[in-house]
Each structure stands twice: as C-alpha cells, then as structure tokens.
C-alpha positions as CSV (number, residue, x, y, z in Angstrom):
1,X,68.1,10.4,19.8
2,X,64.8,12.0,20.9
3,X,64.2,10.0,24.3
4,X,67.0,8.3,26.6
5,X,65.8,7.3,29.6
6,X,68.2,4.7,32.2
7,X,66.0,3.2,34.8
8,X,67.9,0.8,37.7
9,X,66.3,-2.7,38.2
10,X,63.6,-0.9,41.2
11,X,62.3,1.4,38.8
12,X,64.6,4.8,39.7
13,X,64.9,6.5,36.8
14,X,66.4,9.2,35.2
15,X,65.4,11.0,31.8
16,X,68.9,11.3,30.3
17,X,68.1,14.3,27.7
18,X,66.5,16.4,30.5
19,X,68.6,19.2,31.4
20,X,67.4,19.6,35.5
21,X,68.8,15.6,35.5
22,X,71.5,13.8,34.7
23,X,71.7,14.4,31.0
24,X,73.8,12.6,27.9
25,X,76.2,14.9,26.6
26,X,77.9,11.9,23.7
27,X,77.8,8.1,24.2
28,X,79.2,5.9,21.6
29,X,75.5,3.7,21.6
30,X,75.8,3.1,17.8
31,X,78.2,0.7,17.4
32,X,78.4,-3.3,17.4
33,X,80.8,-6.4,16.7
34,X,79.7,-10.0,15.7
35,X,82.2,-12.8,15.9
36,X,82.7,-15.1,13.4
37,X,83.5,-18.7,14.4
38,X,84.8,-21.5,11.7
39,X,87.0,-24.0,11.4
40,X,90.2,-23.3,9.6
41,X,91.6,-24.7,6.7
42,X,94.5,-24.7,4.5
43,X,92.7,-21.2,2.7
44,X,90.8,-19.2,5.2
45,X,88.0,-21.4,7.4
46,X,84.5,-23.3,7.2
47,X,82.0,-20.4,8.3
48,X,79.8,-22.3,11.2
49,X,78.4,-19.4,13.4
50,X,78.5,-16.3,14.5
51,X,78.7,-15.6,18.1
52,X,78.6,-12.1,20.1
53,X,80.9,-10.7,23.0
54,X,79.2,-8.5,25.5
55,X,79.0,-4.9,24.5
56,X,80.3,-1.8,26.0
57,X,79.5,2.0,26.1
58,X,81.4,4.9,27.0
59,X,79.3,7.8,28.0
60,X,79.7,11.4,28.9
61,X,76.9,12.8,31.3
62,X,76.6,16.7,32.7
63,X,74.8,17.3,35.7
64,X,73.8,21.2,36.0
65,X,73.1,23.2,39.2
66,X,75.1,24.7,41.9
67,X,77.4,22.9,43.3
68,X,74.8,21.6,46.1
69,X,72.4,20.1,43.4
70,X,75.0,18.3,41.4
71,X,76.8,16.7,44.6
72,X,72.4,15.7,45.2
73,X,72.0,14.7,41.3
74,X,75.5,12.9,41.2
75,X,74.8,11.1,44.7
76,X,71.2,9.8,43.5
77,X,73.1,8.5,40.1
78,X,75.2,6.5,41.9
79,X,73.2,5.1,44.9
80,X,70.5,3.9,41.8
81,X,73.3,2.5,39.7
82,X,75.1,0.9,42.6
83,X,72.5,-0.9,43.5
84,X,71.9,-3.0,40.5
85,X,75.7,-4.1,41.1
86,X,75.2,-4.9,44.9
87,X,72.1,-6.9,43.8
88,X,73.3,-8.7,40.6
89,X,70.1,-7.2,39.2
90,X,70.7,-5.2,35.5
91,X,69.0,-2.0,35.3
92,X,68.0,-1.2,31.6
93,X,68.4,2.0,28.9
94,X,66.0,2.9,27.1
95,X,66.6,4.9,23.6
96,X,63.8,5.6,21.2
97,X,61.4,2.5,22.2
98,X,64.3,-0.1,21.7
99,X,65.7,-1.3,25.6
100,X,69.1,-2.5,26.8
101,X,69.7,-4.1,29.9
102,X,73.3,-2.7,31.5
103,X,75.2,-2.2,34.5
104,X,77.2,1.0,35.2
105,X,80.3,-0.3,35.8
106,X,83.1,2.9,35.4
107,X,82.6,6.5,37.0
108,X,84.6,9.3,37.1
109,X,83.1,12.8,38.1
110,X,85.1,16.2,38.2
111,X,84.4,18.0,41.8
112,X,81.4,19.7,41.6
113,X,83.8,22.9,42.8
114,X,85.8,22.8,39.6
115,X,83.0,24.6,37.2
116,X,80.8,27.3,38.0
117,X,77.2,25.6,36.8
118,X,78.3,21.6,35.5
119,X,80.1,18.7,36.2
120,X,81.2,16.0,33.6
121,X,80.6,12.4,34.7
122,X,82.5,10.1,32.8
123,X,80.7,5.9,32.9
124,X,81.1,3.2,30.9
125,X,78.2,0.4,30.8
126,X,78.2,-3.0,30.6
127,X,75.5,-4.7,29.0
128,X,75.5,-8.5,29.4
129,X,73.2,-9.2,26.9
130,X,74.3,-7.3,23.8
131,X,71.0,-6.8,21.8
132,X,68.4,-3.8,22.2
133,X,65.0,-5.0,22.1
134,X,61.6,-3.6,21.3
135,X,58.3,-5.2,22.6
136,X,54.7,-4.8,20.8
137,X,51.7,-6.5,22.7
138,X,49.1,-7.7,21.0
139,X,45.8,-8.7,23.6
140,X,44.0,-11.6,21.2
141,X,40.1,-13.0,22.3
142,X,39.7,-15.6,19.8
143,X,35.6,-17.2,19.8
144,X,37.3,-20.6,18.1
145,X,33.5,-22.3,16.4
146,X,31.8,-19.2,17.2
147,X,33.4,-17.2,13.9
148,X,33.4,-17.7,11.1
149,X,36.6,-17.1,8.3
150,X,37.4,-17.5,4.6
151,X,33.0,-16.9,4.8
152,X,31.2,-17.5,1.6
153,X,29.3,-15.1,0.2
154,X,26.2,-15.6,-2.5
155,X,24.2,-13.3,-4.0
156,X,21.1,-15.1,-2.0
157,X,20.6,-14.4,1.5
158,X,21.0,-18.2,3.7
159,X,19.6,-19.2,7.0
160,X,23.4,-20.0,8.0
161,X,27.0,-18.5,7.6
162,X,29.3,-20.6,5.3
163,X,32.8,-20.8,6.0
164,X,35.5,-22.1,8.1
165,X,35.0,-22.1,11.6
166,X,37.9,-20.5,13.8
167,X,39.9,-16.8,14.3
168,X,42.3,-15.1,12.1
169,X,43.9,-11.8,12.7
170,X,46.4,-9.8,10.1
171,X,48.4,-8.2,12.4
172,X,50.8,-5.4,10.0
173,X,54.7,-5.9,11.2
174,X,56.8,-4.8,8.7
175,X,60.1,-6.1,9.5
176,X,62.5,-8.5,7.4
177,X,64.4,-10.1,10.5
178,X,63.1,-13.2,12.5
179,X,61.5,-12.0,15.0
180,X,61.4,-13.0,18.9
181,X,58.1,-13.9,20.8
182,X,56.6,-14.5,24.1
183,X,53.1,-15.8,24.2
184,X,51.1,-15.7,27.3
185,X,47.5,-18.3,27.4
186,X,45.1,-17.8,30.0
187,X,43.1,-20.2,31.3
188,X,40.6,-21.9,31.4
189,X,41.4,-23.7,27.9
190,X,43.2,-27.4,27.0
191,X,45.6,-28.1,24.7
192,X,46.2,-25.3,23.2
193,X,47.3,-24.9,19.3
194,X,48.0,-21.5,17.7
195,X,49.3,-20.9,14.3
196,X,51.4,-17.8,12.8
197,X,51.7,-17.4,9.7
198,X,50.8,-21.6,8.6
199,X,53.3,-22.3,11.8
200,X,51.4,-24.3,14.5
201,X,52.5,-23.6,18.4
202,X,50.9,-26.4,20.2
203,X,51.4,-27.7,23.8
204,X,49.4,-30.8,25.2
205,X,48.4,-29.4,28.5
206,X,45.5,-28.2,30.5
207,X,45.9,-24.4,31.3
208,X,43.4,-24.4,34.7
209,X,41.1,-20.9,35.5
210,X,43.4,-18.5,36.6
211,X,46.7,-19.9,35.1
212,X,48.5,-19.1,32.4
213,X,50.6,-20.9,30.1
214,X,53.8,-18.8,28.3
215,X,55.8,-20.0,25.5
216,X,59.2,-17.8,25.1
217,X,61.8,-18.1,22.2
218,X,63.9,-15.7,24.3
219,X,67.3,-17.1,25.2
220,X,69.6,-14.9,26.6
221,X,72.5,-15.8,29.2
222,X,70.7,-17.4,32.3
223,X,67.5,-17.6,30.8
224,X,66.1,-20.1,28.3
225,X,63.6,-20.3,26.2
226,X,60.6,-22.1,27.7
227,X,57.4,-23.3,27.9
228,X,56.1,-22.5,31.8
229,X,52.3,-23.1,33.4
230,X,52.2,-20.7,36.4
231,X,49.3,-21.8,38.7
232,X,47.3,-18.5,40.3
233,X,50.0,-19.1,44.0
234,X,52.3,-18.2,41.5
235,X,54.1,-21.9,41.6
236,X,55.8,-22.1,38.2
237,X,56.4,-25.7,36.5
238,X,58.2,-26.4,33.1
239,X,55.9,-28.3,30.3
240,X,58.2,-28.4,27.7
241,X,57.7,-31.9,27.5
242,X,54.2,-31.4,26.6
243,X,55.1,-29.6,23.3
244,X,54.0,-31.1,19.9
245,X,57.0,-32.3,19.2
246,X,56.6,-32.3,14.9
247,X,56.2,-28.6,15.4
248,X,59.1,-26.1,16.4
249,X,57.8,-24.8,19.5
250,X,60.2,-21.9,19.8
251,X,59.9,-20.8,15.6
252,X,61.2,-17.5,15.0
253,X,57.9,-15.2,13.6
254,X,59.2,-14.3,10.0
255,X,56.7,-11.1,8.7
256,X,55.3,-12.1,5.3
257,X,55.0,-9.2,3.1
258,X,54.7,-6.9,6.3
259,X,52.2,-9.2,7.5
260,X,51.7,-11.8,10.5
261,X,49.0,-14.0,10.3
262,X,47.9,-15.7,13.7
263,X,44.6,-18.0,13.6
264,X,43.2,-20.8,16.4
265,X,40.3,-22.9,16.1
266,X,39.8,-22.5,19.4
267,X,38.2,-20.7,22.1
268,X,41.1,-19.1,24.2
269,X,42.6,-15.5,25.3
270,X,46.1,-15.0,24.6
271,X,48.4,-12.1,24.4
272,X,51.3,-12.0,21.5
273,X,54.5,-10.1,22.6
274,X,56.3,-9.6,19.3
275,X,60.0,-8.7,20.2
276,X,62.1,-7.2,17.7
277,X,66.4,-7.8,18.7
278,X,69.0,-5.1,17.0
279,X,72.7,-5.2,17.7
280,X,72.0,-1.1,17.8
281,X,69.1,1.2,18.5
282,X,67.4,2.5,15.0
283,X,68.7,6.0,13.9
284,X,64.7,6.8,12.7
C-alpha cells in the first residue's frame, strides 16, 4: 500500500505509514468471505443469493519515540478511536483512494518502558459495512435546447445548427462491475429526467432555488437507498413516490466499453458521484 490513512468520525486523523505517527507495521486488509444462501435439496442446494457477514481486521501498529511520545501518540490513538465507540459514529480507513468505515474495537499495547525506541499496539477493527468504496465526482451544467448533439454537418454553410437538441457527456470509467451512484440536482429545475447510458432517472417533482434533489442506490445497514428533496433550512422530505415508476430509479451504472454515457434534454446542474464497492482494496 502506498497511502493508509484512519480518520475517526470528527475528522482526527492519523497517517498510518508515517513513521513520527502511529504507523502499520502488517494488517491482514486483503482478505474477504461471501456467504452463499440456497435452499437444499436432496444433492447440494438451489443457489438464491449471496449475503455478507461483517468483516474484521487484525492489525499491528508501532508507535516510535521515547517513552514520553509514545504514552502521547498511544493516548491520542485511543481517545480518537474511543470516541467513535462512545458516539455510535464509524470513523473510516482509507487505503489507496478506496474507504472503509470501522470501529476499533480490540487494543493491546506493550508498556512504553518495555523497548528502548517502540511499542507494538495490537487492534482489531470492526467494519460494519464490509465493502471499500471509491467515489469520483463528476460537476455536470447541462444547457437542455440550447445545445445541440448528434449535429449535422453539410458541406454548405446554413443559417441554423441541425441536430438534436439536449446534452450528452462520454464520461471514460473503465470498470466491469455495476457500479453505485449518488446524484445530487440543484434547483431551480422541474421534473427532472436524466439518462445513463439509454437508462432514464426521472422523478416528478419541483426542485425549488436553493434545493436540491439526490437520488442514491446506496444501501447499506441503516441507510437506504433514496430519493430526498432537502429545502435550503435543511428540512429533508422523501419523494420516492414521485419516481417514474416504469423506470428503475435506483439502476446500477454498468460502463459500456469503458464508457458512461449521461444526456438530459433539459436545462439543469447536477453532480454524478460514481461509487465503485470492492470486498478488498486494489493491490495497483
């Protein structure tokens, strides 16, 4: 790994391969089980899902200094990780772009006295939701009627542009696993209809100036996914009911051919968080 950084959930962090810190000396973070649920029969069993527990990492850390600085470094450690369990509230790791969110559940720390210039710390983190995940933002202004795409051209100059009227942008995303989203509509704009890759995402609803309207596919223990207008007090309401119903609202974004296509008709700003979900961090 070339970056490791844990961070608790209000925003203490420490850089986990820097040697003045708290630093990684070997944790298990490659390594993952799916569960295969079926109903059985007379010769094996009726594949119908697979499910995952919650995953677990042992880690060794080394704190260097005198013995001063590593009761400081190991004190710090502890009060930041501590916190997330006294507040319910998952800190997160963070290896080579792709996050995890985790509690540190298990310590256990030689004295500081017992080695001239280290200590070992010994921890074990809990990560609820057992998926890394890697977020790419992409800030879309689309002019809807004022552009012009699929344009004719001739070999004679015309008074007008020729074409259909809308926005298309070819975003490259090589990947060959469904991918995750979160899309985020600012207002003003009504009814607004997306589509990604020939996939429309359409909710019947009036997005006022200042609001914003977000669609998430996201589902992960006490979060669903949803489709939310947040007013600018910050009130929050569910519009799921609004969605077009003949269209999967929550349709995992497939890359075709490394591409992702998305195009409105409309006149709207929009940012596209596409959010890619590994049961382990890449090795490149």
């Amino acid at each position: 790994m070339s970056t490791a950084v844990y961070t608790n959930s209000v925003g203490i962090s420490f850089d986990l391969l820097d040697f003045s810190n708290v630093k990684i000396k070997t944790a298990q973070l490659h390594k993952y089980a799916w569960k295969a649920n079926g109903t059985a029969y007379k010769y094996g069993e009726l594949l119908q899902t697979f499910t995952k527990d919650v995953q677990e990492y042992s880690a060794v850390l080394k704190v260097f200094g005198n013995p001063a600085q590593r009761r400081a470094k190991l004190d710090a450690f502890h009060d930041a990780t501590e916190h997330d369990i006294m507040t319910m509230q998952t800190g997160k790791l963070v290896v080579d772009g792709y996050t995890i969110e985790c509690y540190v559940i298990e310590s256990d720390t030689s004295a500081p006295e017992d080695q001239r210039d280290e200590t070992t710390n010994e921890v074990l983190i809990y990560c609820p939701y057992p998926f890394w995940t890697k977020e790419t933002k992409y800030e879309i202004e689309a002019a809807g009627a004022d552009q012009i795409i699929d344009g004719l051209d001739f070999p004679f100059d015309l008074p007008c542009d020729l074409g259909v009227a809308g926005y298309r942008k070819v975003i490259d995303f090589p990947s060959n696993i469904p991918l995750d989203f979160r899309m985020v509509i600012y207002g003003v704009t009504s009814n607004p209809a997306i589509y990604i890759n020939g996939h429309l995402y359409e909710v019947d609803v009036v997005v006022p100036v200042n609001s914003k309207l977000t669609i998430s596919s996201i589902e992960k223990n006490d979060r669903e996914k949803a489709v939310t207008l947040t007013y600018p007090s910050g009130r929050s309401s569910s519009v799921l009911y609004a969605r077009n119903r003949d269209s999967y609202i929550f349709e995992p974004i497939i890359s075709n051919n490394g591409q992702i296509i998305v195009s409105t008709a409309q006149t709207m700003k929009f940012d596209l968080y596409l959010i890619e979900k590994r049961s382990e961090p890449k090795w490149t």
